[in-house]
VOMAR-722345 format. One record per residue (C-alpha): residue number from 1; residue in three letters; z, y negated, x. Coordinates in pm, 1 decimal. Each point is the difference from the previous one (the first is absolute). Example, Ala and Ser with C-alpha at 12.3 -4.5 7.8 and 13.67 -1.06 7.14 Angstrom:
2
1, ALA, 780.0, 450.0, 1230.0;
2, SER, -66.0, -344.0, 137.0;
***
This chain:
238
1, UNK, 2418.1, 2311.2, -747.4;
2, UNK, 389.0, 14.1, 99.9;
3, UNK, 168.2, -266.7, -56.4;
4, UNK, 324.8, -111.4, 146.6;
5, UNK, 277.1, 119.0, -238.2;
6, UNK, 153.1, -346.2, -83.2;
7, UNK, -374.4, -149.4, -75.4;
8, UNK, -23.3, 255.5, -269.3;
9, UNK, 318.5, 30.5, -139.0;
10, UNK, 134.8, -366.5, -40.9;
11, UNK, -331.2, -104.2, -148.6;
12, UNK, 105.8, 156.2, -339.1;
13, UNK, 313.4, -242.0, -135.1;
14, UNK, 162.4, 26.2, 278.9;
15, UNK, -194.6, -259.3, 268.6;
16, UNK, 328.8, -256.8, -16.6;
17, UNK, 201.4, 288.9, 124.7;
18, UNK, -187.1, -20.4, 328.9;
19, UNK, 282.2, -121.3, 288.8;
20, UNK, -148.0, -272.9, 254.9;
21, UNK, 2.7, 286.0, 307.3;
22, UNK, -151.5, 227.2, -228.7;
23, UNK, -264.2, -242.3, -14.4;
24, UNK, -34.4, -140.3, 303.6;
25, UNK, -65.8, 382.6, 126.9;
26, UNK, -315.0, 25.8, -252.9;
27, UNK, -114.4, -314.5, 156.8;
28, UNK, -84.9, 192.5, 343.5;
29, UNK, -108.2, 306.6, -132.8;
30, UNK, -312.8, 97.1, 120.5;
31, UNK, -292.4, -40.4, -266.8;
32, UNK, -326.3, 195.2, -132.6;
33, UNK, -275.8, -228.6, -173.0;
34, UNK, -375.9, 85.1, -44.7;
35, UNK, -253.8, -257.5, 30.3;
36, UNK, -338.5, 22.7, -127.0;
37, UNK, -261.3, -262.7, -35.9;
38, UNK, -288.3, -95.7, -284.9;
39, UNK, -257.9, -216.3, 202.2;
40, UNK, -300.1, 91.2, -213.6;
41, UNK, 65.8, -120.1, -355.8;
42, UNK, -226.2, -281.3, -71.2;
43, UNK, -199.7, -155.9, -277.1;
44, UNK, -194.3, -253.0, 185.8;
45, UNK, -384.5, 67.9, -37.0;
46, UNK, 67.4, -32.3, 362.3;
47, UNK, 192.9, 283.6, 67.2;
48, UNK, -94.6, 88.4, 369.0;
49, UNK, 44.1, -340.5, 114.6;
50, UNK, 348.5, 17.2, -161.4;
51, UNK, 87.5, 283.1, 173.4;
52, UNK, 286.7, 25.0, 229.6;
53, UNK, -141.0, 36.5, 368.9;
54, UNK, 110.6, 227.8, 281.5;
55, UNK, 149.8, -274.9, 218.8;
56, UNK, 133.5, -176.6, -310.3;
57, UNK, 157.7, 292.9, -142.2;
58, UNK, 201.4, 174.1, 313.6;
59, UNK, 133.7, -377.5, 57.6;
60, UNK, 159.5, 33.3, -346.9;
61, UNK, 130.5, 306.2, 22.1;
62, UNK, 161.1, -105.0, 327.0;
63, UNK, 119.8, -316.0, -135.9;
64, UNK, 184.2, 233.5, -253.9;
65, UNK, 158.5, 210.3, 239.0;
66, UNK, 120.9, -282.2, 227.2;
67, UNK, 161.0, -123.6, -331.2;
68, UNK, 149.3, 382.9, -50.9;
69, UNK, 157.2, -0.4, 342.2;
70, UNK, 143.9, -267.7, -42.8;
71, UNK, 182.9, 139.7, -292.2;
72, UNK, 26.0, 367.5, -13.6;
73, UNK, 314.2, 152.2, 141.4;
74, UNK, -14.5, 236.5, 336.1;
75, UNK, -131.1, 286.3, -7.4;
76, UNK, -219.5, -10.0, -324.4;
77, UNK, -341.8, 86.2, -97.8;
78, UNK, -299.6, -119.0, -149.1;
79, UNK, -272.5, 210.6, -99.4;
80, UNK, -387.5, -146.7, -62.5;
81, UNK, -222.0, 86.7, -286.9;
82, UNK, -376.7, 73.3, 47.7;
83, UNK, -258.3, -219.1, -231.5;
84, UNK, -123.5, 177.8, -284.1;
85, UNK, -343.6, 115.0, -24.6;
86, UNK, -99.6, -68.7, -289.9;
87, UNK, -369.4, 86.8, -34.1;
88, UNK, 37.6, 270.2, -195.2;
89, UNK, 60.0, -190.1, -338.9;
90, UNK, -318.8, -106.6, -66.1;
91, UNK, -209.7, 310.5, -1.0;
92, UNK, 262.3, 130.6, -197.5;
93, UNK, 110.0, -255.7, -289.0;
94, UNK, -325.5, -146.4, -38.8;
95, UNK, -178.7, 123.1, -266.0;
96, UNK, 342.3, 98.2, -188.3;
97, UNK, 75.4, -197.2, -331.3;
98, UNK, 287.1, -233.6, 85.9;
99, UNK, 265.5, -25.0, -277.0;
100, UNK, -134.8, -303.9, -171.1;
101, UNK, -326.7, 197.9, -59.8;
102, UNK, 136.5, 317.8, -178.9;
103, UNK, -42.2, -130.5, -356.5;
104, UNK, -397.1, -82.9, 31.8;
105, UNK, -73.8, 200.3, 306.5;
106, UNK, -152.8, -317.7, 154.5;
107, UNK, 200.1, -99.9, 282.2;
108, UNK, 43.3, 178.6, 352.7;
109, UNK, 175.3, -60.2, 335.0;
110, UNK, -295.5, -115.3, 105.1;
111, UNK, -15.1, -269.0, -189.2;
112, UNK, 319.7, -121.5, 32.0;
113, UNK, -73.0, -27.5, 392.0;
114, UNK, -291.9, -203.3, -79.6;
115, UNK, 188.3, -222.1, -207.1;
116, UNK, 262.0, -28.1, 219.0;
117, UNK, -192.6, -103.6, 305.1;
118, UNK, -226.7, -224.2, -198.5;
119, UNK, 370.5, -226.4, -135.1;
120, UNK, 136.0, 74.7, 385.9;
121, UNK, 323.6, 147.8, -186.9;
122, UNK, -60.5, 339.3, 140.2;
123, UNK, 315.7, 181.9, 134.2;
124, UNK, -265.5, 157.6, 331.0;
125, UNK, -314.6, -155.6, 5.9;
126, UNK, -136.9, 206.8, 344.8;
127, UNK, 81.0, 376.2, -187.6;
128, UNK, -24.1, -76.6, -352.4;
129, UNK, -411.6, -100.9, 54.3;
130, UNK, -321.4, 155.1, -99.4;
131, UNK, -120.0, -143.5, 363.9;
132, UNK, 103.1, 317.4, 181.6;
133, UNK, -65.3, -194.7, 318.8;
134, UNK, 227.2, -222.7, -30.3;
135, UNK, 265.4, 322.1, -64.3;
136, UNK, -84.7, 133.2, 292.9;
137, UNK, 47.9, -344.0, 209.0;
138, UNK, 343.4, 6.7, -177.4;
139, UNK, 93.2, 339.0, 72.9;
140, UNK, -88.6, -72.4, 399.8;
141, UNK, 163.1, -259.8, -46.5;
142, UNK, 352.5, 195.8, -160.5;
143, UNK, -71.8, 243.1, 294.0;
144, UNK, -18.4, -253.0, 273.8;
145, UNK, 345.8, -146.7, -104.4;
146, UNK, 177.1, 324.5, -51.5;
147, UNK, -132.1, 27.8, 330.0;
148, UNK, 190.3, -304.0, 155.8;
149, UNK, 327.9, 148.1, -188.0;
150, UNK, -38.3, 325.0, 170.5;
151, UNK, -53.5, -214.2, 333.5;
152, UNK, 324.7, -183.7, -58.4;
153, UNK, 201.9, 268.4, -82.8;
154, UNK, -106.4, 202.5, 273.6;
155, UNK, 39.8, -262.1, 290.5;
156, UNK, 215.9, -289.3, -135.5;
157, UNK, 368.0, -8.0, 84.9;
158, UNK, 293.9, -179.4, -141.3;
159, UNK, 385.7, -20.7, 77.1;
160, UNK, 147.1, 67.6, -338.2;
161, UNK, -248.9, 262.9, -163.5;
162, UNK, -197.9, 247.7, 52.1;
163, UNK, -350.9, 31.3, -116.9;
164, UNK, -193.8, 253.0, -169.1;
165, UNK, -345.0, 55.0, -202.5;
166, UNK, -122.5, 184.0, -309.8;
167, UNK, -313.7, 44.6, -172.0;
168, UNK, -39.7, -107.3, -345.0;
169, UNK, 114.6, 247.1, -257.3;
170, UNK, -258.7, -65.1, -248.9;
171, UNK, -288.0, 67.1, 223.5;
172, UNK, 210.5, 352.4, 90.2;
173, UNK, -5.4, 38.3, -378.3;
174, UNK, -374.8, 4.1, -7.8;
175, UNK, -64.6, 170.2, 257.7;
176, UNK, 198.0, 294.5, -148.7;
177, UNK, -106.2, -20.2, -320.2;
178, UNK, 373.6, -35.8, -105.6;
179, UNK, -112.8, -235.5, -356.4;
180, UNK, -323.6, -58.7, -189.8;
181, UNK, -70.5, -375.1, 119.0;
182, UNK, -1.5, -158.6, -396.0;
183, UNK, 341.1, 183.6, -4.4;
184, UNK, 114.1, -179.9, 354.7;
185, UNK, -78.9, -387.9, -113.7;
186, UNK, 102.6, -234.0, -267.0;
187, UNK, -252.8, 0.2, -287.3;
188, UNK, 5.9, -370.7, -3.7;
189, UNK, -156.0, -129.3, 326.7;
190, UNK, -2.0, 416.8, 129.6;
191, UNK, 82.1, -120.2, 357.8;
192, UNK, 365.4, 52.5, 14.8;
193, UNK, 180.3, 326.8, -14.8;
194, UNK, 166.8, 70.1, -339.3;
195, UNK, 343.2, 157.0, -156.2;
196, UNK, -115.6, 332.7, 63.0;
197, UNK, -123.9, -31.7, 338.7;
198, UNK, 291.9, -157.3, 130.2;
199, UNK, 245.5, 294.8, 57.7;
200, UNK, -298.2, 153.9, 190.4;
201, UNK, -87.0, -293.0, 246.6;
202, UNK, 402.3, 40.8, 20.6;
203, UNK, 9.9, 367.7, 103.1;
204, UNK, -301.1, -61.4, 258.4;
205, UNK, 186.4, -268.6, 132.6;
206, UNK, 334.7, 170.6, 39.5;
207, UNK, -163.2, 293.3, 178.6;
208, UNK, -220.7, -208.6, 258.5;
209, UNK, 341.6, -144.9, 67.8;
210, UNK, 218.6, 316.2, 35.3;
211, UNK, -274.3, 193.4, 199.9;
212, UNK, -226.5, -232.3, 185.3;
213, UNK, 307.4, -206.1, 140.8;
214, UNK, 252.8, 19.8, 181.4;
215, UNK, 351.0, 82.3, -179.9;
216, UNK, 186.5, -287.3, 51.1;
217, UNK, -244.2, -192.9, -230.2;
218, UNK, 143.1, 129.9, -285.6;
219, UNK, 355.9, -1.1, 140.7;
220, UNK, 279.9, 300.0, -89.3;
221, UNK, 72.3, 135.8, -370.6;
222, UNK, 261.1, -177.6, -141.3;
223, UNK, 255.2, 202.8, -60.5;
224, UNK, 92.3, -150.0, -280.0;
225, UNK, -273.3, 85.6, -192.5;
226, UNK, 196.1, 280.1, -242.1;
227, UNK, 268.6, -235.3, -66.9;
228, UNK, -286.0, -261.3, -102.0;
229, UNK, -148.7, 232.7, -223.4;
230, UNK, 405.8, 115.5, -112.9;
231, UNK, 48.4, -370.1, -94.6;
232, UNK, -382.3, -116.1, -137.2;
233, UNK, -87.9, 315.5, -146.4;
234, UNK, -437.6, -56.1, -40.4;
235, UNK, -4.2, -294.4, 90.9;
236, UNK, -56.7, 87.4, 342.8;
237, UNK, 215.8, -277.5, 128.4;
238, UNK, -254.3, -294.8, -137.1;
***
């Protein structure tokens, strides 16, 4: 994303350099954050009655962005994330060998959800289930709040930012059949994306941004950026 100049260049060494009007101008500058949600993750037995409601949830997300505009300078933006689907694990880790079964051939994702759900220490009790009605209660569930984000971004208005929606990259992912799913997750609890899937959620994320909305979101190139590079070589200005 570009960055103001001075946010990227006085971070390396030089931050004490900074004079007080320089600062005082980064103060107001107009802002770009992402927000994106995890309602869903529970290890109760329980799960559904756990679950984050409708009602309850767009009263959050409000309560959030009350708190934003009270904060973010003029003329910013804020962009919602869609829930994850994640119903797609199951079906497809399931009856894979999970690492600590490779030696005897005796353990499987399968039985690691069991386990899980039978301590409650499971990272998403509702998805990672053999009960594949209770995934699909949590997947209407996923959609119905994505649903209330879209509703908010689409009708909700605030002084200091602008609002905009996305879908969730990892469900884009799947549908494109951009990664084999055992090489999107963690091989530990295979619920969250890994190393290698990262720089992919990244690029569907960038795109969604620079061609579903409007310009602005992303702001102008810096025109800095060669002289960043000039100074930081491959670091990339990190």
């Amino acid at each position: 994303m570009a960055l103001p100049v001075m946010t990227e260049l006085f971070m390396h060494k030089q931050f004490r350099e900074i004079k007080p009007q320089t600062i005082q101008q980064l103060l107001y500058m107009p802002c770009r954050g992402m927000m994106f949600v995890t309602s869903l993750y529970f290890s109760f037995k329980g799960t559904i009655s756990h679950m984050t409601t409708p009602v309850e949830f767009r009263k959050n997300v409000m309560q959030a962005l009350d708190i934003l505009n009270t904060k973010l300078p003029k003329n910013s933006h804020v962009v919602l994330m869609g829930l994850v689907n994640a119903d797609f694990i199951y079906d497809n880790m399931a009856n894979k060998l999970h690492p600590i079964g490779l030696l005897n051939k005796n353990v499987r994702y399968r039985d690691m959800y069991n386990w899980f759900n039978c301590l409650q220490i499971g990272p998403c009790t509702g998805w990672l289930n053999s009960n594949k009605t209770l995934r699909k209660v949590t997947t209407l569930r996923a959609n119905e709040l994505t649903d209330v984000l879209k509703d908010i971004a689409r009708n909700e208005k605030f002084e200091f930012f602008k609002l905009h929606f996305i879908g969730n990259p990892i469900n884009f992912v799947m549908e494109q059949n951009k990664i084999n799913v055992p090489d999107l997750l963690e091989a530990v609890d295979s619920l969250h994306p890994n190393q290698k899937a990262q720089p992919i959620l990244a690029d569907v994320v960038w795109t969604s941004l620079a061609n579903n909305l409007p310009m602005e979101v992303l702001g102008p190139i810096n025109r800095n950026n060669k002289l960043i590079k000039t100074l930081f070589e491959d670091q990339g200005g990190h």
